[in-house]
N, C-alpha and C positions, 0 to 999 in steps of 0.2 A: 504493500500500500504506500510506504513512505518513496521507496523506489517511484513508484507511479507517479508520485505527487511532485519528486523532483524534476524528469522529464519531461511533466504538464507543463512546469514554470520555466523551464528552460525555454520551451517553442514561446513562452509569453514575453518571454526577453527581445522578440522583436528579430532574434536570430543572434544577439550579440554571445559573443562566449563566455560563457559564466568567469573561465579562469583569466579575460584577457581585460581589463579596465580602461577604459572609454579615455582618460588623460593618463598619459605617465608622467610623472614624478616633475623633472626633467624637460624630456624631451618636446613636451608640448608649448613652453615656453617663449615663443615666436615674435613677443613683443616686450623689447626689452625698456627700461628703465635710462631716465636721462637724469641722471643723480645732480648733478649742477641748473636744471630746472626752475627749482620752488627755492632758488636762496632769497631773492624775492619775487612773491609771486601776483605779478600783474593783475588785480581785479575784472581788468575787462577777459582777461583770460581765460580766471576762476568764471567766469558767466556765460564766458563761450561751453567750456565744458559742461556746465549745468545744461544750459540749454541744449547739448546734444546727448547728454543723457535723458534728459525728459523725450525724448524722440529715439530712447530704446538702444543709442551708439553709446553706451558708459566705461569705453577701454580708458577714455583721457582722465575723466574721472574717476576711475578708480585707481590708472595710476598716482592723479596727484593728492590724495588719499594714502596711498603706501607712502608716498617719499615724504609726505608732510608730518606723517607722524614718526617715520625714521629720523628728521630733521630736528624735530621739536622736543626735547628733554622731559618738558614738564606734560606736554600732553601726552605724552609715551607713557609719563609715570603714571599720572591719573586715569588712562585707560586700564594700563595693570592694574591699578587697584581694584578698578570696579570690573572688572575678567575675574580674578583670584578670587573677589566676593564669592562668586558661583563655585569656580569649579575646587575652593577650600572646602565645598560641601560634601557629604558625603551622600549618598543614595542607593538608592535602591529597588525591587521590582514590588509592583501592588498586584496580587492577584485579581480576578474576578471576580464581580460582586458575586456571593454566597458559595465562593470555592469550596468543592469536596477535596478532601486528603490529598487525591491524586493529582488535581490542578494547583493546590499549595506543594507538594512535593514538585510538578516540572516547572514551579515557578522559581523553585529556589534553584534549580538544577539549570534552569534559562537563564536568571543572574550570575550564576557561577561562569557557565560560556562567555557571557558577556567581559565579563571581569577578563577571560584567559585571552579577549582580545588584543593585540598586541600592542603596543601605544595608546589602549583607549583612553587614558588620561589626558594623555596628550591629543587628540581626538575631541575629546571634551572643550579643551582649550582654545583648539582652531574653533570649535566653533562659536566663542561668545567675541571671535574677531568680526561679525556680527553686528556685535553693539555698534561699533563705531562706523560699519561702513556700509548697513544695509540687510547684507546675504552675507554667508560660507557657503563653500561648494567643499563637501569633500569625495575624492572620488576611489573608488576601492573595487576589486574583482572577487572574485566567490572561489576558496581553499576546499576543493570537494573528500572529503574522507568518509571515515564515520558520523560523524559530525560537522557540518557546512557551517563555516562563519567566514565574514567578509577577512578578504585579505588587502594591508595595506591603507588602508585610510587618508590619504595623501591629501594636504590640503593643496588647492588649488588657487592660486592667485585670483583676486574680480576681474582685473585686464583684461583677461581672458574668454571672458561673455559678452554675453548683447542681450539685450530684451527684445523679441519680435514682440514689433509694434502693433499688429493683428490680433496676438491669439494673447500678448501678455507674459508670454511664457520664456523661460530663464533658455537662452542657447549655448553650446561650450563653440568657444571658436579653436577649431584644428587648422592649424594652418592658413589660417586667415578664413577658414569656412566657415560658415556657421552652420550647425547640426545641433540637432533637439538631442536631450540628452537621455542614456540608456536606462530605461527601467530597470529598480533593485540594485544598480551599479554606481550610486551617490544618495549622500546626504546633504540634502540643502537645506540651510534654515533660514529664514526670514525672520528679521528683526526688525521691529519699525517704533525708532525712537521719536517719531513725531507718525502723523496721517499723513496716509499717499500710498503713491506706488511706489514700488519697490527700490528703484532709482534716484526717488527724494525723498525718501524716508530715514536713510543713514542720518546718525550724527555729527557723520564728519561735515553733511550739506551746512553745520551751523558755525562748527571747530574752524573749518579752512577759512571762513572769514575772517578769525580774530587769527587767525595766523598770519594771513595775509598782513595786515595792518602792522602785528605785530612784527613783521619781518624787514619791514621799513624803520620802523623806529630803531630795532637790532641795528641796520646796515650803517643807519644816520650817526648812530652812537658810537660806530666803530669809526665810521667819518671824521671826529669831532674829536677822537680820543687821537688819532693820527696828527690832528692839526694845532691842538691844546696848547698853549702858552709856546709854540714856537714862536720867535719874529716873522714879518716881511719880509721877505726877499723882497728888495725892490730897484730892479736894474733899469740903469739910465745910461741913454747912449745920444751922441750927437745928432744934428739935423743934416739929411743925405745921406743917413748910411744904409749899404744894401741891405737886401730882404737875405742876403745867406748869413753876412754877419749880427743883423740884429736876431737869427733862430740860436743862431753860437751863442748869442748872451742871452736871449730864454732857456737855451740847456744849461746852460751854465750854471741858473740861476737854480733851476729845479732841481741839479746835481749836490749843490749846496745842504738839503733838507735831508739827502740820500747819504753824500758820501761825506760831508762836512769838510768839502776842498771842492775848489774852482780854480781856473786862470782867467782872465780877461784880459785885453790889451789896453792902455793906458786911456784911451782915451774914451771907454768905460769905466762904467762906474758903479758898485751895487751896494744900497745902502740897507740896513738892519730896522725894520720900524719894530719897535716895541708892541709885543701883542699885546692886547687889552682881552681882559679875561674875564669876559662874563660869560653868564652858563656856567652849570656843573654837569658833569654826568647822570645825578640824580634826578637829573632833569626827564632824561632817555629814560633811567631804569625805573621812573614812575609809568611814564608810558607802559613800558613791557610789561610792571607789575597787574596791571589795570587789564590789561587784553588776558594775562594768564589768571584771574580771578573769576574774568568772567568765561573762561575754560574749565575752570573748575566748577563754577554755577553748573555748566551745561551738562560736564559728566557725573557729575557727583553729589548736586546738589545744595555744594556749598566750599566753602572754604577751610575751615577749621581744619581738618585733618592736611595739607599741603600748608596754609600759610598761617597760623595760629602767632598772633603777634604779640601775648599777654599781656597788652593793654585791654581789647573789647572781648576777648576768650572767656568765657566763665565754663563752669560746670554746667548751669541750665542752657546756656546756650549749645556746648558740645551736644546734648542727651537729645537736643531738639535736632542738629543735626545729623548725629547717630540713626536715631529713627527715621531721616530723611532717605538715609544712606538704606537701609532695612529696605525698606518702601521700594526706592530702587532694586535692591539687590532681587526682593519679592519679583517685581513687574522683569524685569531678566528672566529669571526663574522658570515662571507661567507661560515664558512665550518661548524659550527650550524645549520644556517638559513635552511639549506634543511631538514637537521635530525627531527627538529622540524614541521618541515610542511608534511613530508613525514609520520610522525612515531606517530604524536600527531592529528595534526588540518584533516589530511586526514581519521580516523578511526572514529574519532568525527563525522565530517560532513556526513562519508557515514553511518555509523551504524544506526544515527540519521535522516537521507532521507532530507537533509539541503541543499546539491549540489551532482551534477550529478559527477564524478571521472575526468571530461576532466574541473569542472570549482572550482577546489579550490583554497580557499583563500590563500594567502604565507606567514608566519611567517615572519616578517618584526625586526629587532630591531633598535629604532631611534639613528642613526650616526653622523646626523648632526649637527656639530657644530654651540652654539650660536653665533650669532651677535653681539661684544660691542656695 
C-alpha cells in the first residue's frame, strides 16, 4: 500500500525526479551581486526597483535587499534579533484532534524524522529571512529508503524569482527562464510584515528607505572628517599664464593635502588660509543615530534593547517594550506555523503513508512563557 502510494505521488510530481531538486545549491546562481552598488543608494533608484517589483520583475529588488542588509551593521543586528526570537524556540508536532494511541505514537515517531532532518535548524532559520524581505524559497529533492525525507534544504536567494503577473504565483528563474516551480520539491513561506502582495509586503520595502538616507549622511560625514581643521590651499598664479601651467599648480596644490610637499616655480604662489571650524561630527552621527532608531521602530518595535541611553530607560518602560517584542515575536510565529506544517510535516507524512491528508499533525513552536 505505502509502495503504491509513493509511485501515485511521484506521477503527481509533474514528472520531476523525486531524487533530483529543481535549484542546486550553487549552480543556479546566474545573477550575480554588485557589492559597491548601495554605498549610496540613489532614491530615484530604490523606486525604480519598487516599481518593477510591483509589476512581478523583483531580481533588482531583492538584490538590493541582500546587499543592504550585508552593508548595514545595525540593521543586520536587529534582524538577528528578531530571526533568533523564533527559531530560540523550541517545538514540536500537535496530533489530531481526538488522536487514538496509534496516531499519538506516529506522531511522535513523525517529529523524531523531522528532527533527523539534516540542517533543519538551520532550515528553520532561512526561513524567518522572510521577515525582512517578503518570501524564502527553500528548495530540497526527496532521499528514497525506508523512510522518504527531503534531502538538502538549500536556501535559495529572492534574485532569483519573479512573480507572474497573471496567475500571482512565485516562479524560480533557471537560467534566466522562468519556470513554475516543482510540486513537494520547496518550501516557500510568505511573510507579510505590512498588507499587499507578496513583493510589497517585505520589511525591507520600509528598512531601504532609512538606509538610503542614512547612507548619505555616513558618506557626508566621512567627507567632512577628510577635510576637518585642515587649511586652504590657496594657489595664486600670474595674469597670462597657460592652461598647462596653471593644472601644475592645481596638482600641486591638491598634492599638498596628500603628500605634505609640492614644488612650484617662483612666480607662484600658495598660500595656507586658516580653517575655520564649525561643525562637529556629532552633527552627522545624530543624523545616523535618528535613521537607525527608526530601524529599530520598524523591526522590533522599539529601541530599548539596541540603544538604551539611561537617561529615559526605566524598568516600566523596558517591560512595555519587552511585551512589544513578544507580540512581534507571536505574529512571526503564527505566520511560520502553517508554512511548516503545510510544506514540511504534510509531504512527510503523506509520501510516507503515516496519516490520511484530512488528519495531520501541526507544527506547533513552544510560546509559552515560564513560570517564576
Amino acid at each position: 500500500m505505502i509502495n503504491e502510494l509513493k509511485t501515485a505521488l511521484a506521477r503527481v510530481f509533474k514528472g520531476a525526479s523525486l531524487k533530483t531538486p529543481q535549484a542546486a545549491p550553487k549552480a543556479s546562481q546566474a545573477i550575480p551581486l554588485n557589492y559597491a552598488s548601495v554605498n549610496t543608494l540613489d532614491p530615484s533608484r530604490l523606486a525604480r526597483a519598487f516599481a518593477a517589483a510591483d509589476a512581478g520583475f523583483i531580481t533588482e529588488q531583492a538584490a538590493l535587499f541582500e546587499l543592504v542588509e550585508e552593508q548595514d551593521a545595525h540593521l543586520f543586528a536587529e534582524l538577528a534579533k528578531r530571526r533568533r526570537a523564533v527559531t530560540g524556540l523550541g517545538w514540536q508536532l500537535t496530533p489530531p484532534p481526538d488522536a487514538g494511541q496509534s496516531e499519538l505514537a506516529r506522531t511522535e515517531e513523525l517529529a523524531a524524522m523531522i528532527r533527523a532532518i539534516g540542517h533543519i535548524e538551520d532550515a528553520q532559520y532561512d526561513l524567518t529571512d522572510a521577515i525582512g524581505k517578503g518570501f524564502t524559497a527553500l528548495s530540497y529533492a526527496w532521499m528514497p529508503g525506508d523512510v522518504w525525507l527531503p534531502d538538502g534544504l538549500e536556501f535559495i536567494p529572492q534574485r532569483l524569482f519573479q512573480v507572474d503577473p497573471a496567475t500571482r504565483r512565485l516562479q524560480f528563474l533557471k537560467d534566466g527562464i522562468a519556470e513554475d516551480l516543482w510540486e513537494n520539491h520547496w518550501i516557500v513561506h510568505e511573510h507579510r510584515a505590512k498588507s499587499g502582495y507578496i513583493e510589497g509586503a517585505a520589511l525591507f520595502r520600509v528598512l531601504a528607505w532609512c538606509y538610503a538616507y542614512k547612507a548619505y549622511d555616513i558618506r557626508d560625514m566621512q567627507r567632512f572628517l577628510e577635510v576637518y581643521g585642515l587649511p586652504l590651499r590657496l594657489g595664486k598664479y600670474p595674469d597670462g599664464i597657460a592652461d598647462k601651467q596653471r593644472d601644475e599648480l592645481l596638482k600641486a596644490v591638491k598634492n599638498i593635502g596628500h603628500d605634505s610637499a609640492s614644488v612650484v616655480p617662483e612666480s607662484m604662489s600658495i598660500e595656507f588660509v586658516q580653517a575655520v571650524k564649525t561643525g562637529t561630527v556629532r552633527d552627522f552621527l545624530d543624523a545616523v543615530e535618528y535613521w537607525e532608531r527608526k530601524q529599530s521602530l520598524a523591526i522590533l518595535g522599539g529601541t530599548l534593547t539596541s540603544q538604551a541611553d539611561g537617561k529615559t530607560s526605566t524598568n516600566a518602560l523596558g517591560e512595555i517594550h519587552e511585551r512589544a517584542r513578544r507580540e512581534i515575536m507571536l505574529h512571526d510565529v503564527r505566520q511560520l506555523e502553517p508554512t511548516l506544517t503545510a510544506q514540511l510535516v504534510r509531504p512527510i507524512a503523506l509520501v510516507n503513508g503515516m496519516f490520511p491528508a484530512e488528519r495531520i499533525p501541526a507544527f506547533k513552536y513552544l510560546t509559552e512563557e515560564t513560570v517564576d
